[in-house]
C-alpha positions as CSV (number, residue, x, y, z in Angstrom):
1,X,-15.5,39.3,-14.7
2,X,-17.2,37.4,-17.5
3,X,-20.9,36.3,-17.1
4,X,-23.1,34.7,-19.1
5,X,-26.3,33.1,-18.5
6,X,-27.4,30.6,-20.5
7,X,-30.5,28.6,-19.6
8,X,-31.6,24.7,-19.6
9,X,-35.1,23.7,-20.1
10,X,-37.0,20.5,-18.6
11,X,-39.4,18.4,-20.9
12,X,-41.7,19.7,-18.5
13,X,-41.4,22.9,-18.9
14,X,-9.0,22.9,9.2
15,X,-7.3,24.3,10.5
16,X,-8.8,27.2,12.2
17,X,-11.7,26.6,9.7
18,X,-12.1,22.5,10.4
19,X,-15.5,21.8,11.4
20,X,-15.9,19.2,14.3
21,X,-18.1,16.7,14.5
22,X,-20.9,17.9,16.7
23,X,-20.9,21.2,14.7
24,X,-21.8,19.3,11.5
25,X,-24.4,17.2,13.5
26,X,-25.9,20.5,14.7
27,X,-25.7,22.5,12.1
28,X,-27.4,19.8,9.3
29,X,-28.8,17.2,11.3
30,X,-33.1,17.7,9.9
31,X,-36.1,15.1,10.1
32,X,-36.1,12.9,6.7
33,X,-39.7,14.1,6.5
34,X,-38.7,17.8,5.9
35,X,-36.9,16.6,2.5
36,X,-39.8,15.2,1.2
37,X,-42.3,18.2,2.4
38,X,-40.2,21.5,1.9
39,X,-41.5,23.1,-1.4
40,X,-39.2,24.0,-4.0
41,X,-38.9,27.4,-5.2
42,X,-41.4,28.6,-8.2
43,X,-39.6,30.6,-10.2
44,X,-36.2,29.4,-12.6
45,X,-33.3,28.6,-10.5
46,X,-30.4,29.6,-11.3
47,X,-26.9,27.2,-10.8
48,X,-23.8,29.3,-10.9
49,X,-20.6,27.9,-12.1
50,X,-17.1,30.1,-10.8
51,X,-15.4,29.3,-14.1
52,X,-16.1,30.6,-18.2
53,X,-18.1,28.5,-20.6
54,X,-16.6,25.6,-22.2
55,X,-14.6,24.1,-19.3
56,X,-15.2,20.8,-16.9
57,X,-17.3,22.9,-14.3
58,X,-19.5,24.2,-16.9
59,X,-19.7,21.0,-18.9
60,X,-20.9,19.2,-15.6
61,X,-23.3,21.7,-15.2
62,X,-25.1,21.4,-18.4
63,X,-25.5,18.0,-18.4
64,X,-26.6,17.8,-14.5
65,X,-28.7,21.2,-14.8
66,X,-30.6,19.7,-17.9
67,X,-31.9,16.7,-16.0
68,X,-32.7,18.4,-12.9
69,X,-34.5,20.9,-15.0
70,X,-36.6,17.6,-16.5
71,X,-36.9,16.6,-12.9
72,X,-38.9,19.5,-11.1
73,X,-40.5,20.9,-14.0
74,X,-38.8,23.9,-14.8
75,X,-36.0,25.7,-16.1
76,X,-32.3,25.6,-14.9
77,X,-30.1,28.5,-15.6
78,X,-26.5,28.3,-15.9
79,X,-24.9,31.5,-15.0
80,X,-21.0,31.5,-16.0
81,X,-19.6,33.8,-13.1
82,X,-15.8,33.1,-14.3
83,X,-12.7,35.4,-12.1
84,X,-10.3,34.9,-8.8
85,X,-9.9,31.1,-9.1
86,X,-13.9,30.9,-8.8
87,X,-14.2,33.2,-5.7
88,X,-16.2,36.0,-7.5
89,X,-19.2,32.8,-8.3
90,X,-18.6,31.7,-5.0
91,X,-18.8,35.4,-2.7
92,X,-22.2,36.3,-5.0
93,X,-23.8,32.9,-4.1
94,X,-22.8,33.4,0.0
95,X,-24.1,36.8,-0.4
96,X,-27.1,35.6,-2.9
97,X,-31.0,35.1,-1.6
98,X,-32.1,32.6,1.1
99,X,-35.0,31.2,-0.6
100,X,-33.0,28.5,-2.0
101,X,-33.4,29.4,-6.0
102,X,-29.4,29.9,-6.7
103,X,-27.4,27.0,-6.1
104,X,-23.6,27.1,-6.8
105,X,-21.5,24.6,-8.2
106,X,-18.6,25.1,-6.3
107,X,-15.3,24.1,-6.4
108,X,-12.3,22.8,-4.6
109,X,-10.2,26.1,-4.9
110,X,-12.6,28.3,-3.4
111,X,-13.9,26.1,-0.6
112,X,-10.8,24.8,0.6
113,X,-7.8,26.3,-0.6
114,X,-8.9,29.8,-1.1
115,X,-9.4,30.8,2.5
116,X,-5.5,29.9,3.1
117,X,-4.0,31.9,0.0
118,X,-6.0,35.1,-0.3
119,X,-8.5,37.5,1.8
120,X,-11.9,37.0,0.6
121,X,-15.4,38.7,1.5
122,X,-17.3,35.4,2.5
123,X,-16.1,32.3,4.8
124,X,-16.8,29.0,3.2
125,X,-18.1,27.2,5.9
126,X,-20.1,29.5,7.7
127,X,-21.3,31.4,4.5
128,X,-22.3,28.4,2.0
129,X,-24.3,25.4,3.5
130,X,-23.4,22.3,1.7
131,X,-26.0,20.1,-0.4
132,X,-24.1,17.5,-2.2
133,X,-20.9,16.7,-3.9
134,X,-21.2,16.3,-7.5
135,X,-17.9,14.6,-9.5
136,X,-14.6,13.8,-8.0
137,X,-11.8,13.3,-10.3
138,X,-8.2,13.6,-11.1
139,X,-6.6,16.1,-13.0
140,X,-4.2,15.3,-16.0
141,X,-0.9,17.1,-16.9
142,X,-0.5,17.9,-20.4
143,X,1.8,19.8,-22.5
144,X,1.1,20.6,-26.4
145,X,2.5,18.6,-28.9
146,X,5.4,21.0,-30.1
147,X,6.5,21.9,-26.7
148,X,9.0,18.4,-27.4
149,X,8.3,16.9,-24.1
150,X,7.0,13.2,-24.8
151,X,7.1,11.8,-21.2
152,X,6.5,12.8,-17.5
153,X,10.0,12.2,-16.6
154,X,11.2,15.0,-19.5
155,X,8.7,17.1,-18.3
156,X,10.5,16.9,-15.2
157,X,14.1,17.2,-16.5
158,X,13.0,20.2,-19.0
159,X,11.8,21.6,-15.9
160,X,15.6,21.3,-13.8
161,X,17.1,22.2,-16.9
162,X,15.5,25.8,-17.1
163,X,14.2,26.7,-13.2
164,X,12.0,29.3,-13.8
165,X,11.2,28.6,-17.5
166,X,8.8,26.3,-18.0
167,X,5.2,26.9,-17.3
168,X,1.9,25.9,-16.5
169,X,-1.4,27.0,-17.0
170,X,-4.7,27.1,-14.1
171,X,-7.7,28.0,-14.0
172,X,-7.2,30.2,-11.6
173,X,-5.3,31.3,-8.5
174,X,-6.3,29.2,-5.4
175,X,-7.6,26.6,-7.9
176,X,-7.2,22.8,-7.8
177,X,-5.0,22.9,-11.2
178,X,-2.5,25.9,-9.7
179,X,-2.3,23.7,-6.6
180,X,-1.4,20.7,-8.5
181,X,1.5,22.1,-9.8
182,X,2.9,23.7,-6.3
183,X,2.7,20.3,-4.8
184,X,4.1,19.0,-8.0
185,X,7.1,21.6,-7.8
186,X,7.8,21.1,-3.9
187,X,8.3,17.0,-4.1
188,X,10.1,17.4,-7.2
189,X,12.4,20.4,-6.2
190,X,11.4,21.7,-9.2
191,X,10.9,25.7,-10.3
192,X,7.8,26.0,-12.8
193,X,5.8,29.3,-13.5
194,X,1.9,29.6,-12.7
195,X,0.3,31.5,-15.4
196,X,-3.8,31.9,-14.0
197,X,-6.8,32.0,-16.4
198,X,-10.6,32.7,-15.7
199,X,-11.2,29.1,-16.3
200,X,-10.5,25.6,-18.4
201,X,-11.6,27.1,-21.7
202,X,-9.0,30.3,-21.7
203,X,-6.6,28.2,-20.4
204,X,-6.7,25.7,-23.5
205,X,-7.1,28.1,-25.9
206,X,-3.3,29.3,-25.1
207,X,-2.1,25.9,-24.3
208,X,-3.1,25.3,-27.8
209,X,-1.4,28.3,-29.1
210,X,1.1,27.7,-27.8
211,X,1.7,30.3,-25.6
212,X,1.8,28.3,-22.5
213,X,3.7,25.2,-22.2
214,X,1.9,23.0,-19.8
215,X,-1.4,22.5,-17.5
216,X,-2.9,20.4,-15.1
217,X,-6.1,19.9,-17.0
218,X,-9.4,17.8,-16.4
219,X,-9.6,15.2,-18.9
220,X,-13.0,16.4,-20.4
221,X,-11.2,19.4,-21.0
222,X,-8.2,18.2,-22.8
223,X,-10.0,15.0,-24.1
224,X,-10.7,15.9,-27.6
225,X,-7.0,17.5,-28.3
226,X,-5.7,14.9,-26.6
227,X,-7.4,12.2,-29.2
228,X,-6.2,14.7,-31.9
229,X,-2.8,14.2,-31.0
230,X,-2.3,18.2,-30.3
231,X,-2.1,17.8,-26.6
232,X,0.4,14.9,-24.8
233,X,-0.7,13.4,-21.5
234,X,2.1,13.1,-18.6
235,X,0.6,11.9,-16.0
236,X,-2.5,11.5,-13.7
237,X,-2.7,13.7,-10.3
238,X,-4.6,11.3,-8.4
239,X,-4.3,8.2,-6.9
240,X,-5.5,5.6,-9.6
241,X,-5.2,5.9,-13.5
242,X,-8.1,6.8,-15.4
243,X,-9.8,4.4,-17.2
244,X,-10.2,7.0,-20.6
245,X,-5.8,7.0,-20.6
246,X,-5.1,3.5,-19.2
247,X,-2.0,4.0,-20.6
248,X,-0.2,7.5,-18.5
249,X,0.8,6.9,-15.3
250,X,0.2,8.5,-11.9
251,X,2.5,11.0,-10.5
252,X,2.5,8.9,-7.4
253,X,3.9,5.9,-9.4
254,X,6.2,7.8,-11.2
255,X,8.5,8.4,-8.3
256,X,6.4,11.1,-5.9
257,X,4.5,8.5,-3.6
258,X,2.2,10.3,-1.7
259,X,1.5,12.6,-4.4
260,X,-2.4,13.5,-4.5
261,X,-4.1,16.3,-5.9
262,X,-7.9,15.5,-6.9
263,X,-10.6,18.0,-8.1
264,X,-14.2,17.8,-7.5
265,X,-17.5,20.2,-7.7
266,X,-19.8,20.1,-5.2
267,X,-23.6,21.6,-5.1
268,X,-23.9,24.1,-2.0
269,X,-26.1,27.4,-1.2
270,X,-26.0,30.7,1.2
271,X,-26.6,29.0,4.7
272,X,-29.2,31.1,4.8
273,X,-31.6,28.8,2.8
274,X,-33.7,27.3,5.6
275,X,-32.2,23.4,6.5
276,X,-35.2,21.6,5.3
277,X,-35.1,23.6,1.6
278,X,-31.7,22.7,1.7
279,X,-32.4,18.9,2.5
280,X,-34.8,18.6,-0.2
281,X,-32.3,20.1,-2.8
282,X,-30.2,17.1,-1.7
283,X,-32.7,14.6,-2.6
284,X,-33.6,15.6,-5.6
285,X,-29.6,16.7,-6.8
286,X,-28.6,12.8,-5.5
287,X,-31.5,11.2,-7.6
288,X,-29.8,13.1,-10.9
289,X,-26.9,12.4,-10.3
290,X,-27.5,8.7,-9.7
291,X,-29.6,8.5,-13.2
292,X,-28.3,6.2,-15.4
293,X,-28.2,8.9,-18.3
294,X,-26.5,11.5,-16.1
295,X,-24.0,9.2,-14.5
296,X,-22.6,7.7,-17.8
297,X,-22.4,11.3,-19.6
298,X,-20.3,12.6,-16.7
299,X,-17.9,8.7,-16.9
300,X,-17.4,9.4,-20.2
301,X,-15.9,12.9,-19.9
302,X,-13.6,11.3,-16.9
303,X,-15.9,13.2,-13.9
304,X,-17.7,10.2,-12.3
305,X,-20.5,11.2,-10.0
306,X,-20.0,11.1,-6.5
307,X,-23.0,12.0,-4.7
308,X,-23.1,12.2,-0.9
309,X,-25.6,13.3,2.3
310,X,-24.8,17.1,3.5
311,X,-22.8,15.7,6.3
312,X,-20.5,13.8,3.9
313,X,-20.1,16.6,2.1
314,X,-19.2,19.1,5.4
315,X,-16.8,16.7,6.5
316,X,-14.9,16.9,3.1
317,X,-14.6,20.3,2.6
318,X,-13.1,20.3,6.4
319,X,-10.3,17.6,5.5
320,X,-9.6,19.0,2.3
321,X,-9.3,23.0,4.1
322,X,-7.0,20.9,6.8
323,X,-4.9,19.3,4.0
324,X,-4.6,22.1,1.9
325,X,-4.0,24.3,4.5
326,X,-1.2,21.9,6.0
327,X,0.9,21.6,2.3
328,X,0.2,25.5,1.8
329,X,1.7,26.8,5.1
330,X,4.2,23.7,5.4
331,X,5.4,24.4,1.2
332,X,5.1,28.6,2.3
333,X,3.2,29.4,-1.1
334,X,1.8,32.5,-1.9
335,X,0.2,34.3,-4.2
336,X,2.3,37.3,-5.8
């Protein structure tokens, strides 16, 4: 496990796991008031990120932590907790102290797709209380410039050429970027090769070298190698181009319709931090985020800010678990 803390200073210093509607009502419903009155905690908090330094979760991090740290007054510290796909990050915070001073930056993998592919020592929904969702963006496939693939529909013929051949990189098992490519090899009848890293960084670094072929990588990950010309972009895995690659198509409109596999971070805590702490933590983590200065760094690195009530964010991680867990047990992947 890799872990590094690195901290921010302030100018001022489902399946069986869906949640149902009434038990989100119950279980977040809190008086406005409480927001506004609950005090925050007086001491550094610390925001852990499940992935190494250098990647999109960390990136996000640092540019959120540092205005939040300008916003109450005192000092954000990002703590790199990088290993299983995020899970390690994710089983310290639900295991972490209830007086609401770590916060988690967590992740797709972990929250929704985890639970379905591995055992793990926490339960997402009942162990981590949500706050807010923080970016919500599509993943790009990539492959480095010697690997002579030029286009998505090569990759996809290199790919039935050699089954079993050609690989891809993730940042982790469970992760949003090893899902991509399952659902990519299922509607494609395709055989492809996960290779799992401890995060976005490691996984460029080899994708660079060389010594993987392909990955499913956010753009602010791949963005400068991309401009370089040392990386080629395929295709988008959502449902709408992004505006930085107008150009590179969707994998939905480039014959998989119906092909969808976003990636987001989202803020949540251990559900033992008491409802009104955790209320307040969503009004001031929604007024970052919506900041003019915050919300056009994150555009530009292709994670738009998506911030949401606690509810919202409940009722997300439930239909992404559901979905998730649907094209896991329906595709029968498994982790070897």
């Amino acid at each position: 496990m890799t872990c590094t803390r690195r901290p921010i200073r302030g100018a001022g210093a489902t399946l069986a796991l869906t949640l149902t509607h009434a038990v989100l009502t119950t279980a977040l419903a809190s008086p406005a008031a409480h927001a506004q009155t609950a005090e925050l905690p007086r001491k550094p908090v610390t925001l852990v990120v499940g992935f190494a330094a250098g990647g999109a979760a960390d990136l996000a991090a640092r540019v959120i932590g540092k205005k939040l740290a300008d916003q109450i007054g005192q000092p954000v510290v990002i703590d790199n907790r990088a290993g299983a796909g995020g899970n390690l990050a994710h089983q310290f915070v639900a295991q972490g102290p209830a007086d609401g001073s770590v916060l988690l930056f967590g992740s797709v993998g972990p929250l929704a797709i985890a639970p379905h592919l591995m055992k793990i020592a926490y339960d997402p929904q009942r162990d981590l209380a949500p706050i807010t969702m923080g970016v919500n963006f599509p993943n790009v496939l990539v492959v480095h410039a010697g690997a002579g693939i030029r286009s998505f529909g090569e990759f996809i013929a290199a790919a039935r050429k050699s089954p079993g051949k050609l690989d891809y990189a993730s940042t982790g098992p469970g992760s949003a970027s090893h899902l991509a490519g399952e659902l990519m090899d299922d509607m494609a009848r395709i055989d492809t090769v996960h290779i799992p890293y401890k995060g976005g960084a490691p996984a460029l670094q080899d994708l660079l070298g060389g010594r993987v072929t392909s990955y499913y990588s956010t753009y602010s990950t791949a963005q400068a190698h991309i401009d370089g010309g040392k990386l080629i972009p395929l295709a988008v895995t959502g449902p709408k181009r992004l505006p930085q690659l107008p150009q590179v198509p969707t994998i939905a409109e480039s014959g998989y319709p119906g092909y969808n596999a976003t990636n987001w971070y989202a803020f949540v805590a251990s559900s033992k931090v008491p409802k009104a702490l955790l209320d307040r933590w969503n009004t001031e983590l929604v007024k970052v985020l919506k900041s003019p200065e915050v919300a056009a760094e994150l555009n530009h690195h292709g994670m738009p800010p998506a911030p949401s009530t606690r509810e919202e964010l409940a009722q997300e991680i439930a239909r992404e678990t559901t979905y998730w867990g649907r094209v896991i047990r329906d595709r029968k992947i498994t982790l070897q």
